[in-house]
N, C-alpha and C positions, 0 to 999 in steps of 0.2 A: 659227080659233076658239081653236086654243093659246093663241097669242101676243097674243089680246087678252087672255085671261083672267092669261098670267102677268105681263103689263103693267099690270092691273090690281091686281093683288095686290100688286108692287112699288111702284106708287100707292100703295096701303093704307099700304105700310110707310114709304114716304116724308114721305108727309101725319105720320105716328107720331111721327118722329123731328124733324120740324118744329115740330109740336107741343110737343114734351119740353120740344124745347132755348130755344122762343121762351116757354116756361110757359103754354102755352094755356087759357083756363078748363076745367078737366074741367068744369064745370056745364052747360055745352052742348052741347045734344045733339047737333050732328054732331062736336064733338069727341071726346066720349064717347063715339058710335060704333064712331068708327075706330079711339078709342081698344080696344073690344072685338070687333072684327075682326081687329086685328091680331095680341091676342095670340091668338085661335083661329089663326089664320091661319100663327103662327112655329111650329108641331111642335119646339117643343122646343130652339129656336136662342134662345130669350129670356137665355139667361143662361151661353152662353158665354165670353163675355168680362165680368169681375168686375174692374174699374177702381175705383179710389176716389171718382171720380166720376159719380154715377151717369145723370150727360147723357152723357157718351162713353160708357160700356158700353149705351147705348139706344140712340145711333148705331153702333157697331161692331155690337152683335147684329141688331138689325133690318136694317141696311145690308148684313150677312152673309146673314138671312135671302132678304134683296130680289136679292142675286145669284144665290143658289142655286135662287130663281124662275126667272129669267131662263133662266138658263145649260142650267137640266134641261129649261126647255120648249124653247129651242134645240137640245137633243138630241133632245127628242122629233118636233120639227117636219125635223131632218133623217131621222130615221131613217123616218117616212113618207114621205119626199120621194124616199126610196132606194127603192121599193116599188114 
């Protein structure tokens, strides 16, 4: 159940960063969406990186946020795995 949920989530962020960079209509609603999933979804990782351009800093924070999913639910999937 982890591991789908934090594979989903780096989904989220993925789709996010797709979006940015190819100018997706924000007028549609699944872009829209995800577009507001995502940023619920980034605690605070939206705006680490401050690039002058602001399609690379939406890839670098989001694509930051997407690993730090990954990576803490792979901890957490081992540390029950230890139990």
């Amino acid at each position: 159940m982890i591991r789908v949920i934090t594979g989903f989530v780096a989904a989220i962020f993925l789709l996010h960063i797709v979006f940015v960079v190819f100018e997706a209509n924000q007028g549609n609603g699944f872009v829209h969406g995800v577009y507001n999933f995502a940023k619920v979804l980034v605690l605070g990782l939206g705006d680490v990186f401050t690039p002058d351009d602001a399609k690379l800093g939406v890839a670098l924070n989001y694509g930051l946020a997407a690993l730090l999913y990954v990576v803490v639910g792979q901890l957490v999937i081992s540390a029950f795995n230890r139990r």
